[in-house]
C-alpha positions in Angstrom: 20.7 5.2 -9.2 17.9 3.6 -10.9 14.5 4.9 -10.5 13.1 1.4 -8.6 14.6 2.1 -5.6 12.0 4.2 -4.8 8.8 2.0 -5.4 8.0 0.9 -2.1 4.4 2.0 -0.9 2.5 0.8 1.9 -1.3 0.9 2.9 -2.5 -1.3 5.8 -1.5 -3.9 7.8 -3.3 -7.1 7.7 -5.8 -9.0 5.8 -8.7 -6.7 4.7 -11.2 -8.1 7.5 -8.3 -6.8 10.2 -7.3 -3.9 8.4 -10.9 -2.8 8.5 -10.9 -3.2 12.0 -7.7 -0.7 12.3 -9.2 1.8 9.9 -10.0 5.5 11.2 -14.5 4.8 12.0 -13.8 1.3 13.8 -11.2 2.8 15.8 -13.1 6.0 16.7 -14.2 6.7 20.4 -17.5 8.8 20.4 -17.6 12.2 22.3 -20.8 13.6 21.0 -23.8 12.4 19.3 -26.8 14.1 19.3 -29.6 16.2 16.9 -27.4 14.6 13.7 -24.3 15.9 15.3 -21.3 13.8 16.0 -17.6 14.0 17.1 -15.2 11.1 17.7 -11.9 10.9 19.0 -9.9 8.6 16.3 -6.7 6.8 18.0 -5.0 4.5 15.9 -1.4 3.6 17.3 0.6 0.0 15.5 3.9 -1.1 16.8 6.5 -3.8 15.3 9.5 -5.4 15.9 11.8 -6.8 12.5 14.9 -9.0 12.4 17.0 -10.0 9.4 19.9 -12.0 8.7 21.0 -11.0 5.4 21.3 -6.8 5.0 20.5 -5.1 0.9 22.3 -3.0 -1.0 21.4 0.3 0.1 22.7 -1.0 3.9 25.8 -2.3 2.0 26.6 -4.0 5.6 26.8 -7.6 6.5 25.5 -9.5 9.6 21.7 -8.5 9.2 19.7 -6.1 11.1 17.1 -5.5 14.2 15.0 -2.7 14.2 11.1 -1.4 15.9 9.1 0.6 14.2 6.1 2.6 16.3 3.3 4.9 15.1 0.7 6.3 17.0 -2.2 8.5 14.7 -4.5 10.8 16.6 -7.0 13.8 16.5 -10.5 14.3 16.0 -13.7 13.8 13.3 -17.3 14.7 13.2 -20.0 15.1 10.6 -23.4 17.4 10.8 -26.3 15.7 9.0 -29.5 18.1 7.9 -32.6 16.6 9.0 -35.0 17.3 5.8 -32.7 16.7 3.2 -30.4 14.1 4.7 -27.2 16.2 3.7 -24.5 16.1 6.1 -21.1 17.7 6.2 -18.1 16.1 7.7 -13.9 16.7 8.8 -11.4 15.6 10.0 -8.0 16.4 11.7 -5.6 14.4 13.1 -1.5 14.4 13.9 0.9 11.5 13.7 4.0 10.1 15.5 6.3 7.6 14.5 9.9 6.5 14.6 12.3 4.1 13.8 14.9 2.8 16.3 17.6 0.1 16.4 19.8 -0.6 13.2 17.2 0.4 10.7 15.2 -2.0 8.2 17.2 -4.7 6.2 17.5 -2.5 3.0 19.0 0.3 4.3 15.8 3.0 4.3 16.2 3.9 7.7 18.8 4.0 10.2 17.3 3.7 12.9 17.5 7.4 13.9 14.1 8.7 12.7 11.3 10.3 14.5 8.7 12.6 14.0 5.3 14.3 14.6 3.3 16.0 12.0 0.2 16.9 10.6 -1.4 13.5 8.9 -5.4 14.4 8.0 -7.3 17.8 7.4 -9.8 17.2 5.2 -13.4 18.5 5.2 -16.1 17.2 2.9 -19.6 17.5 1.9 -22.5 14.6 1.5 -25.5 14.8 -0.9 -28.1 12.8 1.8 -31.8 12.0 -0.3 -31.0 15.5 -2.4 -30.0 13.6 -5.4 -31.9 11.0 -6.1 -30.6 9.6 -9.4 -27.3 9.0 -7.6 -29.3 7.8 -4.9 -28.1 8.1 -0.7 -25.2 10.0 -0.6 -24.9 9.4 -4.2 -22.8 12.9 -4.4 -19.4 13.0 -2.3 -17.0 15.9 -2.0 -14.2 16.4 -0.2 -10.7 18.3 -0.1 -7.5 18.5 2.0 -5.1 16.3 3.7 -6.5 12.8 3.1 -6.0 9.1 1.7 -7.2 7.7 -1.2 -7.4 4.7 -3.2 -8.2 3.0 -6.4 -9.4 -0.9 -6.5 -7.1 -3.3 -4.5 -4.3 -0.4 -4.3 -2.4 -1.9 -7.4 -1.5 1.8 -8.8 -2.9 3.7 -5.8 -3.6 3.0 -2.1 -2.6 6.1 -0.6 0.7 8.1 -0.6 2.5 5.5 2.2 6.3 5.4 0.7 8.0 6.1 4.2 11.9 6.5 3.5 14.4 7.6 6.0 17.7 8.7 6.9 19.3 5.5 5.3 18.2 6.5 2.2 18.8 10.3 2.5 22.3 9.3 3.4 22.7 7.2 0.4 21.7 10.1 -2.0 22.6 13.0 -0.4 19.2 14.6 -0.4 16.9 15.1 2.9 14.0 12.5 2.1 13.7 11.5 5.3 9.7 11.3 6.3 10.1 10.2 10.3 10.5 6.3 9.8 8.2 3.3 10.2 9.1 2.1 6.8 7.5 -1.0 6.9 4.5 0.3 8.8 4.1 3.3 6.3 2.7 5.2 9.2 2.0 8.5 6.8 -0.5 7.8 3.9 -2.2 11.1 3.3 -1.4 12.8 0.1 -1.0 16.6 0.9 -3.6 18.2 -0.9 -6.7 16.4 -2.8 -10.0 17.1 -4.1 -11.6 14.2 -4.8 -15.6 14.0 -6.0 -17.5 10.2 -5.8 -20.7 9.7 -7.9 -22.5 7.0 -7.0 -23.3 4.8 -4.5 -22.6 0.7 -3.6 -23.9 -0.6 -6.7 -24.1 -0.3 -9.9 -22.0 2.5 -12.0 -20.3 4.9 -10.0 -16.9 6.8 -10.4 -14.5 9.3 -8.6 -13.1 12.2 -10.0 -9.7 13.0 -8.1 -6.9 15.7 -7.9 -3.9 14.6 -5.4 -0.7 16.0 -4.8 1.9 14.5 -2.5 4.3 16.3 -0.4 6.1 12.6 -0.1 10.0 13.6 -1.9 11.0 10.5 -2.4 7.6 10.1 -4.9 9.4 13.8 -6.0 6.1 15.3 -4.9 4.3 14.3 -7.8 1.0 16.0 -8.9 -1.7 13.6 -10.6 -5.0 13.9 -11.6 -7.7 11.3 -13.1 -11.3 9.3 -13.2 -12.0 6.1 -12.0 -15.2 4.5 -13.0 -16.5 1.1 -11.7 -19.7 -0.8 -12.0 -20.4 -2.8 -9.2 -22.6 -6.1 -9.3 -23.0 -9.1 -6.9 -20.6 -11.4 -9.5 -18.2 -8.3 -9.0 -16.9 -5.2 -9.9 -15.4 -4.0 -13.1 -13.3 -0.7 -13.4 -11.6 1.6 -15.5 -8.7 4.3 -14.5 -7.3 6.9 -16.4 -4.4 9.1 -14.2 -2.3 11.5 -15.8 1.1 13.2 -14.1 1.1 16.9 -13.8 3.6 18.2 -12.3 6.8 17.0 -10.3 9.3 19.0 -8.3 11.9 18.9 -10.8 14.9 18.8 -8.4 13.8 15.5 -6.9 12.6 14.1 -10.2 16.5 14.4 -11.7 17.6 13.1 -8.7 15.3 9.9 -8.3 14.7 9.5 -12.7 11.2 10.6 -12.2 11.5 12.9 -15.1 8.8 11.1 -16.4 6.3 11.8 -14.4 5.4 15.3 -15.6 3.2 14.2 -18.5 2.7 10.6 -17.6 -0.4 8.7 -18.9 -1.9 5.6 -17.1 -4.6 3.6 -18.4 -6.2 0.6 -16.1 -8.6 -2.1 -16.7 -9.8 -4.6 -13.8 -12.2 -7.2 -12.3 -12.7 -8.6 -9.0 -15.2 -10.7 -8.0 -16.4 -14.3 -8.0 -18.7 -14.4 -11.4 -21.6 -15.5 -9.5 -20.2 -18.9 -8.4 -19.1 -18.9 -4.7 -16.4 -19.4 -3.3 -14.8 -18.5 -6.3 -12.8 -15.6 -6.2 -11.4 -14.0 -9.7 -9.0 -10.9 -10.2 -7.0 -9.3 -12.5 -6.2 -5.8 -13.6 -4.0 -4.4 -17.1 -2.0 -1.3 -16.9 -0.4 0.2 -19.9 1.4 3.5 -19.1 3.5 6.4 -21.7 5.7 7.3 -20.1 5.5 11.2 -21.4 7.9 13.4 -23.3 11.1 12.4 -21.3 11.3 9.4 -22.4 8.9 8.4 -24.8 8.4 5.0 -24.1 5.7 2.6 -23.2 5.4 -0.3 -20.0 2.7 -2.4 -19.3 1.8 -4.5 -16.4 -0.5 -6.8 -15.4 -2.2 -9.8 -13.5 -4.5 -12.4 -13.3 -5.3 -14.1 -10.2 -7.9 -16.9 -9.3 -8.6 -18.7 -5.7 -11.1 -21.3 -4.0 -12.2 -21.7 -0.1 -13.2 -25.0 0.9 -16.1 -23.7 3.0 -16.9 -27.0 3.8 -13.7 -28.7 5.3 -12.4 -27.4 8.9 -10.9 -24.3 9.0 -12.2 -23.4 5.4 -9.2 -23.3 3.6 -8.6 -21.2 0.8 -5.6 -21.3 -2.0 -5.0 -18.3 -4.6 -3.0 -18.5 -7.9 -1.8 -15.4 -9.1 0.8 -13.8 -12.1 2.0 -10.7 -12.3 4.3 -9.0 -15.0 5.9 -5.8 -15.2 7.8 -4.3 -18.2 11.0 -2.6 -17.3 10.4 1.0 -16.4 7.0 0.6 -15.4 5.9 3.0 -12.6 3.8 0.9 -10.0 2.6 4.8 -8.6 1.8 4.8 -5.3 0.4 1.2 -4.6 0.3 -0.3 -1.4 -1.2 -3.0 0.8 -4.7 -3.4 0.4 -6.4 -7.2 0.9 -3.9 -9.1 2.7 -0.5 -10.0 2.6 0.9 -10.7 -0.9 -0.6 -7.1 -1.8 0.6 -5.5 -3.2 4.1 -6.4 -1.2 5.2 -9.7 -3.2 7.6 -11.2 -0.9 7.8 -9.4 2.7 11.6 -9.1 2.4 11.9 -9.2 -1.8 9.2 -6.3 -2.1 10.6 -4.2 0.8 14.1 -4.7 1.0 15.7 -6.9 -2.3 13.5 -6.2 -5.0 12.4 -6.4 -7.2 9.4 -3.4 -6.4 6.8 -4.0 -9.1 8.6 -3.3 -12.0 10.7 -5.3 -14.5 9.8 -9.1 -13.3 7.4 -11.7 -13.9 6.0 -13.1 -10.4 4.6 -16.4 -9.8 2.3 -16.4 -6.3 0.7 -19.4 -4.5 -1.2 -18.3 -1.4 -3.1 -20.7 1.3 -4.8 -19.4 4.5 -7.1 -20.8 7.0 -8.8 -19.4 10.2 -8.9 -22.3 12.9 -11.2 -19.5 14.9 -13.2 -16.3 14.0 -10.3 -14.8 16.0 -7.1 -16.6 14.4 -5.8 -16.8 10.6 -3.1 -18.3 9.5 -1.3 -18.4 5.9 1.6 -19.7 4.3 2.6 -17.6 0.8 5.1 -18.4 -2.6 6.8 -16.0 -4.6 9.4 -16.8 -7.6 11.3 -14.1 -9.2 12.1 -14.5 -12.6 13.7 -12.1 -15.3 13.6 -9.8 -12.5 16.4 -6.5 -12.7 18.2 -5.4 -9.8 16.3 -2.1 -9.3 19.8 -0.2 -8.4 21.8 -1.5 -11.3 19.7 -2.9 -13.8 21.3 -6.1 -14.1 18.9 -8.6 -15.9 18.1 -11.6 -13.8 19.8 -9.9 -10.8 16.8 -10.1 -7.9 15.8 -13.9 -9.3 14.2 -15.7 -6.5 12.3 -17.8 -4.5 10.5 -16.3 -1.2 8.6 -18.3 1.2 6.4 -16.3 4.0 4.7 -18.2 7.3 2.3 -16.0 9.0 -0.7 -15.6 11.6 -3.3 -12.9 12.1 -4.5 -13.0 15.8 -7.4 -10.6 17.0 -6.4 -11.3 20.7 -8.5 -8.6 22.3 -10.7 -5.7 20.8 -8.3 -3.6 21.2 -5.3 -5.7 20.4 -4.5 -7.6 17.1 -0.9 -9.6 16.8 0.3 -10.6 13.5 3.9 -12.7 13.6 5.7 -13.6 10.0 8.8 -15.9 9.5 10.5 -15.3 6.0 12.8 -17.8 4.1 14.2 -15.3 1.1 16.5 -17.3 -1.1 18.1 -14.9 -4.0 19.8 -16.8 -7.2 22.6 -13.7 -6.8 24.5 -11.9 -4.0 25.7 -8.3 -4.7 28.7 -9.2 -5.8 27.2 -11.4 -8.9 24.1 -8.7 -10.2 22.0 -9.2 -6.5 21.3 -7.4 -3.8 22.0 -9.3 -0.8 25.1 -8.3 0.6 28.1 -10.5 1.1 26.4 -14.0 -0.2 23.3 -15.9 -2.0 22.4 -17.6 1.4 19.1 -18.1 2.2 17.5 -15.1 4.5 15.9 -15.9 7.9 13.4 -12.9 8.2 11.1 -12.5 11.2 8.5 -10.0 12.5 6.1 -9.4 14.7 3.3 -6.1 14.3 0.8 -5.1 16.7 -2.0 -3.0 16.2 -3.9 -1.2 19.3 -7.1 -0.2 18.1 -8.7 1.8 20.8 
């Protein structure tokens, strides 16, 4: 079983203006506020509903699937500020429930049989106020515990979000199962963290971060690392270096994460628009050694440029991007960060065919518009070339073409809709070096996601 299988991650849900909306502060009800004392009641609760025609190898039935997915995310967080200094002290704490019901997703993950409640955030942390003022407000962040964290646009890390299930457990005998909602990657805390940010908004700041993940199917890899950006209005440049630690060695065998345990990953980035707007530029280079189990190399990388027509109706934007990934490059924990397209490539090729961010070459066209303040809409390419099938490793295997229709709706405050049609048209079926089960036809995929922020 090739080591790919495992690469699916997932952070939030919609484009970065609606995930923002969803995130743990704008969804927080206020129970106390007074003398620099605050506690909020943080609710976060997304629901969706998935149909597929065509089933993937790790199903290894025919005649598609339907499945639901539900998470709901509760508990509580507060902060303390000290008047003189500005200081404050904050934590937070908060459970999680979610499931999977139905046949399970289209690649075989789940099986439709998963549910679960558990602890999702304990964290407590410390802020430096007006005590530091080289690093200026709040220019000093500490914090440890049960929390997320992420690097950039989530390309290598956007949380620990990989969701497996039963499906999967199943498949290789080992219990791996983390209480459904694939898709929705409903858990996204690493276990334990200490993570220090220097810096504030602009100009050069940096994080200093410990994680380890309790997540088996990552075979509950310990990392450690430094991230340092400088941040300018014509955009941000950065710099990562993350190195593996430790893996549960069982698990590693098991999954080919062997490699892990040593691992060094070095990442260069830009994102912005270079001072001309409505220009947007990005791009990011990774080059990884892959340690003492194997050592090899693999590199990946992108480059990505887009323009909104501010001034026609609707304001229409288009992106451009390419992506590359050598074979055996490990894409970490990345996830979804600014929209759809990342870092998912292909709704049903990055979570259910493959190929998962490693051995392909990915052309990306993306257009989106927003006919109201209230309603996007966006229609997305992907072609799949020289792209392995991540289970065998058959070159050319998961080649091609995806086509994604989609619409971001904030119907209420406290309701946002998002509906996705899917056209998935693979070169091979299983039977030739594919994944698709039973032919090459072209996949219908539909689903719809709802997100109740209270």
């Amino acid at each position: 079983m090739k080591k790919q299988i495992v690469r699916r991650t997932s952070g939030y849900l919609l484009s970065a203006a609606v995930a923002a909306a969803i995130a743990a502060p704008a969804s927080a009800y206020n129970l106390y506020s007074q003398d620099g004392s605050e506690l909020n009641l943080d609710i976060e609760a997304v629901f969706g509903v998935f149909s597929s025609e065509e089933n993937y190898l790790l199903d290894g039935d025919t005649g598609g699937a339907d499945w639901r997915e539900g998470y709901i995310k509760y508990g509580l967080s507060g902060s303390h500020a000290y008047a003189e200094s500005g200081a404050s002290v904050y934590a937070g704490l908060n459970l999680i429930s979610s499931a999977t019901w139905g046949d399970g997703d289209a690649g075989g993950f789940t099986s439709g049989n998963e549910s679960e409640t558990d602890l999702e955030d304990a964290y407590v942390g410390w802020r430096s106020g007006n005590l530091i003022p080289a690093l200026g407000q709040d220019g000093l962040d500490i914090s440890f515990g049960r929390q997320q964290f992420a690097i950039g646009d989530g390309f290598l890390i956007n949380g620990d979000s990989l969701n497996a299930g039963q499906g999967i457990s199943d498949v290789l005998g080992e219990d791996l199962d983390r209480g459904g909602a694939y898709w929705l990657a409903a858990r996204k805390a690493f276990d334990r963290t200490a993570i220090v940010r220097l810096g504030g908004s602009e100009g050069l700041r940096g994080d200093l971060f410990w994680l380890e993940s309790d997540n088996r199917i990552q075979a509950e890899m310990e990392l450690a690392g430094i991230n340092v950006e400088y941040v300018m209005p014509e955009g941000t440049i950065g710099a990562t270096y993350i190195e593996g630690l430790e893996v549960n060695d069982q698990l590693a065998n098991l999954l080919d994460y062997t490699y892990r345990d040593g691992q060094q990953t070095v990442s260069l980035r830009y994102q912005g628009n270079a001072g001309v707007e409505n220009l947007f530029l990005s791009g990011e280079f990774v080059t990884q050694d892959q340690g003492d189990a194997t050592g090899t190399d693999a590199d990946a990388w992108y480059v990505e440029a887009g323009w909104t027509f501010a001034d026609l109706p609707w304001s229409p934007s288009v992106n451009y991007r390419y992506s590359t990934f050598d074979a055996g490059f490990d894409p970490l924990f990345f996830g979804f960060s600014r929209g759809y397209g990342t870092w998912f490539q292909g709704e049903v090729a990055a979570n259910y065919a493959g190929p998962f961010n490693s051995a392909a070459d990915v052309h990306h066209i993306g257009i989106k518009a927003s006919p109201t303040e209230m309603l996007s809409i966006g229609a997305l390419f992907f072609d799949f070339s020289d792209a392995a099938n991540p289970f065998t490793g058959d070159a050319g295997g998961v080649n091609g073409q995806e086509i994604d229709l989609y619409a971001e709706w904030v119907v209420t405050p406290n309701l946002i809709v998002s509906p996705l049609i899917g056209f998935y048209s693979p070169d091979n079926s299983a039977a030739n070096g594919g994944t698709q089960v039973g032919n090459d036809d072209t996949n219908v995929y539909a689903q719809m996601i709802a997100i109740v922020p209270f």
